[in-house]
LOLOMI-584610 format. One record per residue: x, y, z of N, C-alpha, C in turn; residue in one letter. Coordinates in steps of 0.2 Angstrom, whole numbers, plus 5000, padded with zeros to 4 digits. Layout:
<lovexs>
+------+------+------+-------+-------+-------+------+------+------+-------+
! n_px ! n_py ! n_pz ! ca_px ! ca_py ! ca_pz ! c_px ! c_py ! c_pz ! vexnu !
+------+------+------+-------+-------+-------+------+------+------+-------+
!    X !    Y !    Z !     X !     Y !     Z !    X !    Y !    Z !     A !
...
+------+------+------+-------+-------+-------+------+------+------+-------+
</lovexs>
This chain:
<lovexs>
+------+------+------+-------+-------+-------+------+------+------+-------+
! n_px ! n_py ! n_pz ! ca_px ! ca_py ! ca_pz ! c_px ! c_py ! c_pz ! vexnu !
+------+------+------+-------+-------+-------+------+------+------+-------+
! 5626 ! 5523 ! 5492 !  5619 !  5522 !  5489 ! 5614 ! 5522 ! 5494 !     X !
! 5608 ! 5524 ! 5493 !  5603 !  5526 !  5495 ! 5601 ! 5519 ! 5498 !     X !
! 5598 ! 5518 ! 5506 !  5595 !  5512 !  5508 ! 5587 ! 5515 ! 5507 !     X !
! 5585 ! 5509 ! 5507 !  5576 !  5507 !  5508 ! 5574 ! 5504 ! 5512 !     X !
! 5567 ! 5505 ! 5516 !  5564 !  5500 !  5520 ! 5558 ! 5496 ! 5517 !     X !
! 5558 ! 5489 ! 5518 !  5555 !  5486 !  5515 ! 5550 ! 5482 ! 5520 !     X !
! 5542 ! 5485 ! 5520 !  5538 !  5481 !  5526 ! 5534 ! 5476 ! 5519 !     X !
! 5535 ! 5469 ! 5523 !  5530 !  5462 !  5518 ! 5526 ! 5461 ! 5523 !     X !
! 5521 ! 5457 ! 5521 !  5517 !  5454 !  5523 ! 5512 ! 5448 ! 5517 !     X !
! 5517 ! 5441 ! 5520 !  5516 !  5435 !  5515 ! 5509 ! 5432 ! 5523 !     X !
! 5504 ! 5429 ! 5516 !  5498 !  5428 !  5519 ! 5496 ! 5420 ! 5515 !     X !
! 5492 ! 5416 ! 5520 !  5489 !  5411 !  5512 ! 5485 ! 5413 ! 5508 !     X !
! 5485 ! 5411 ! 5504 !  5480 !  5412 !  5498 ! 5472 ! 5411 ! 5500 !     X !
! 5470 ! 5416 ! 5499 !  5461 !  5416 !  5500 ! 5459 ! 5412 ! 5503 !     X !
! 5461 ! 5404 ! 5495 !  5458 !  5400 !  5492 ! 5458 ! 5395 ! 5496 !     X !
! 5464 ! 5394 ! 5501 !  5467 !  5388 !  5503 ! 5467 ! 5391 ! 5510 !     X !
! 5464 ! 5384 ! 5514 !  5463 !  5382 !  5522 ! 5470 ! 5386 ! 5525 !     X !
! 5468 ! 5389 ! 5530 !  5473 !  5390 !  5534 ! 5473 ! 5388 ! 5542 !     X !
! 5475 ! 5383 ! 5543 !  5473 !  5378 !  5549 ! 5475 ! 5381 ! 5555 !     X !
! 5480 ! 5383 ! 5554 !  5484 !  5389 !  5561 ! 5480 ! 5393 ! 5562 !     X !
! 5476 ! 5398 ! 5557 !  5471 !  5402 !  5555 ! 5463 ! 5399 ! 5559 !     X !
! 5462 ! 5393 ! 5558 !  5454 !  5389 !  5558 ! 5457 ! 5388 ! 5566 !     X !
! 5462 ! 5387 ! 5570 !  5462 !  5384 !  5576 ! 5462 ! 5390 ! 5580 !     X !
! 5464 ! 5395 ! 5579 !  5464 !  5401 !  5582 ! 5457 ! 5403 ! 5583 !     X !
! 5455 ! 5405 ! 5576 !  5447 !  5405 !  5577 ! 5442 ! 5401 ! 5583 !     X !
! 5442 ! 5397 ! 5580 !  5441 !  5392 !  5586 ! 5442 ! 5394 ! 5592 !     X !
! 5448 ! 5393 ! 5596 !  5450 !  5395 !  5602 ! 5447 ! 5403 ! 5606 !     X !
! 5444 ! 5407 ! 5599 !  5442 !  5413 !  5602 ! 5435 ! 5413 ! 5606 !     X !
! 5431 ! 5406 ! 5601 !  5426 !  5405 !  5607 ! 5425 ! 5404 ! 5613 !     X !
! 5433 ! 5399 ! 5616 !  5432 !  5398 !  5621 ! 5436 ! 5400 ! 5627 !     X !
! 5438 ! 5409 ! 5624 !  5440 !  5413 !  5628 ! 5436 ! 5419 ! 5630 !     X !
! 5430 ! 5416 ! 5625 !  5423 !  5422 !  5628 ! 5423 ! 5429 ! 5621 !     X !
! 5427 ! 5427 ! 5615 !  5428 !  5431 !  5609 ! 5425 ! 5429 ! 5604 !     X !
! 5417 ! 5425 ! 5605 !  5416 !  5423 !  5597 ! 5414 ! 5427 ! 5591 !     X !
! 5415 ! 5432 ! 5595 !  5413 !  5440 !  5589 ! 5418 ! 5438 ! 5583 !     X !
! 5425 ! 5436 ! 5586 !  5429 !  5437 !  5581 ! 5431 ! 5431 ! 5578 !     X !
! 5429 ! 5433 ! 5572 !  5431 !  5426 !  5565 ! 5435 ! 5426 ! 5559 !     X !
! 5438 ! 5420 ! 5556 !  5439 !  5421 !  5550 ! 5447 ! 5423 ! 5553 !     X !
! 5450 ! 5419 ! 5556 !  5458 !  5424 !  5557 ! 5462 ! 5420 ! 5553 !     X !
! 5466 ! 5424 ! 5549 !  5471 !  5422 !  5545 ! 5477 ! 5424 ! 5548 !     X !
! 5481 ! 5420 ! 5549 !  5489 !  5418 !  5551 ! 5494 ! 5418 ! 5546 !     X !
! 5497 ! 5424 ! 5544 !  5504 !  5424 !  5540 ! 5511 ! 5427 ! 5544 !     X !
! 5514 ! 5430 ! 5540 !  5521 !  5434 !  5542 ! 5523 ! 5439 ! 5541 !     X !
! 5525 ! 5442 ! 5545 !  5528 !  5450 !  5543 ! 5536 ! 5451 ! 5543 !     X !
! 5538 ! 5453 ! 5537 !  5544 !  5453 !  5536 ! 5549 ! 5461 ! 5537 !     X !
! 5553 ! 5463 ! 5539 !  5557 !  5470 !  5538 ! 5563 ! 5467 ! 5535 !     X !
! 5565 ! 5471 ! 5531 !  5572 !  5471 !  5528 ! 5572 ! 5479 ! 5523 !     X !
! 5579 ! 5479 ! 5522 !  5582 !  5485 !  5521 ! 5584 ! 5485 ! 5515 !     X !
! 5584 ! 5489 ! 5509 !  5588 !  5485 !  5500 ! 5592 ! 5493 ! 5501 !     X !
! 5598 ! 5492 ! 5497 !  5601 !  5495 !  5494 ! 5600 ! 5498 ! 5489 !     X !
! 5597 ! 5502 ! 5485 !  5596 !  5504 !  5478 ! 5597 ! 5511 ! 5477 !     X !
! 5598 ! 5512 ! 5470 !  5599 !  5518 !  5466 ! 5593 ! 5522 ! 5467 !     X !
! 5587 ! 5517 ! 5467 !  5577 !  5523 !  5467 ! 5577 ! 5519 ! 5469 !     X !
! 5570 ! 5520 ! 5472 !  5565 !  5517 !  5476 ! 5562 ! 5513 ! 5471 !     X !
! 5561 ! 5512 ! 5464 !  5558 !  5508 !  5462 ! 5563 ! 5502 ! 5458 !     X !
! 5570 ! 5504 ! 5460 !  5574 !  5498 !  5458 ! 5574 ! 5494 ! 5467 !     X !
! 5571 ! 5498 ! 5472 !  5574 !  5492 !  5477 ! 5566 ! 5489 ! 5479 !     X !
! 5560 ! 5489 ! 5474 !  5555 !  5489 !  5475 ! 5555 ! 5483 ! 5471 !     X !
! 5557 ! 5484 ! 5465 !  5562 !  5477 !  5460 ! 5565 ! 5471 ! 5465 !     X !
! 5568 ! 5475 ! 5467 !  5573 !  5469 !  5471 ! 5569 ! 5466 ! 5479 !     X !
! 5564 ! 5469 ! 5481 !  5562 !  5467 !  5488 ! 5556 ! 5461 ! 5484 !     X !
! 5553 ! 5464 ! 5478 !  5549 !  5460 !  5475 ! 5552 ! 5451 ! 5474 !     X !
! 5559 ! 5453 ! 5470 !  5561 !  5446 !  5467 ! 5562 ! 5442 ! 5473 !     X !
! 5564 ! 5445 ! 5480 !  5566 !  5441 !  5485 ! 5559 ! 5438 ! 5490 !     X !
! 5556 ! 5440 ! 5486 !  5550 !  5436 !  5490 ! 5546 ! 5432 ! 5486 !     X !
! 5548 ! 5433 ! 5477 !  5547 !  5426 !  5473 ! 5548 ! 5422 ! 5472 !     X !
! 5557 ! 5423 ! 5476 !  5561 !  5417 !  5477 ! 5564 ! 5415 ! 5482 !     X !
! 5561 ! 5417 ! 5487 !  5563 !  5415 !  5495 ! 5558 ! 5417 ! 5499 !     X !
! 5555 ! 5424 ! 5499 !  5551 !  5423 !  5506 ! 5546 ! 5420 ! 5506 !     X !
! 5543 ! 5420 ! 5501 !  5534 !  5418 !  5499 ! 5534 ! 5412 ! 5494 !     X !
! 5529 ! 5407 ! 5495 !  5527 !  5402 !  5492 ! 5524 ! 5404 ! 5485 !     X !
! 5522 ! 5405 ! 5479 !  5517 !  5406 !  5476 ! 5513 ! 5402 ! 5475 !     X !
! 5515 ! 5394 ! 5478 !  5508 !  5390 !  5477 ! 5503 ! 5391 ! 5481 !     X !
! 5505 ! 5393 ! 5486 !  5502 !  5395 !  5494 ! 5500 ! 5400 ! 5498 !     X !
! 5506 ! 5404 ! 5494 !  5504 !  5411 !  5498 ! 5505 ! 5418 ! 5491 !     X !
! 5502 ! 5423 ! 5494 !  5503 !  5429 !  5491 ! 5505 ! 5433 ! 5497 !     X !
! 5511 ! 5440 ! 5493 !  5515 !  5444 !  5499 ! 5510 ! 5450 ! 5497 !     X !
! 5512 ! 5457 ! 5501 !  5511 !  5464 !  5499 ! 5518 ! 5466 ! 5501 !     X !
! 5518 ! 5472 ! 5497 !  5524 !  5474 !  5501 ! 5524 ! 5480 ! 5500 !     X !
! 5528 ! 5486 ! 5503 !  5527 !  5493 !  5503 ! 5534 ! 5495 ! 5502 !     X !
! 5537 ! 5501 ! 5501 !  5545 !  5503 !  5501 ! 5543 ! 5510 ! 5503 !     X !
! 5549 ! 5512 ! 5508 !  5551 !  5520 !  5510 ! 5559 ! 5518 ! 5512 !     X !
! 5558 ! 5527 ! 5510 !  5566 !  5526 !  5511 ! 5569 ! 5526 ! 5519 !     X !
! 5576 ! 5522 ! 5520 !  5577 !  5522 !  5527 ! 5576 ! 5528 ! 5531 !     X !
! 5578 ! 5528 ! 5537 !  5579 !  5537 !  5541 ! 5584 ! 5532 ! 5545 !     X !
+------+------+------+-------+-------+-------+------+------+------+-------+
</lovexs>
């Protein structure tokens, strides 16, 4: 069966404070970087799915991040598929 590469990237929601996020910020100023603001702090994931097509391991990469990698009260993921090499 065909593998696939699965790149995520689970972030917080727009809406909601990102303290890890607001403290880095911060910190940029007192490293002589105030140009840079507004840092949001999330995770990047890799994993591999086994599937028939890409869009059945597109299916499968999706459910695992509605139900394990990612929050939805908290966060939103992105997530991309290519096929392994």
């Amino acid at each position: 069966m065909p593998k696939f590469k699965a790149e995520i990237n689970v972030m917080p929601l727009k809406a909601l404070l990102d303290p890890q996020g607001k403290a880095v910020t911060g910190s940029m100023k007192n490293i002589g970087l105030a140009e840079i603001t507004n840092v949001r702090i999330g995770k990047h994931i890799s994993l591999e799915v086994e599937a028939s097509s890409k869009e059945a391991a597109q299916k499968k990469a999706e459910e695992s991040c509605k139900k394990l990698l990612s929050n939805p009260i908290m966060e939103y993921f992105e997530l991309t598929i290519e096929a392994s090499k």
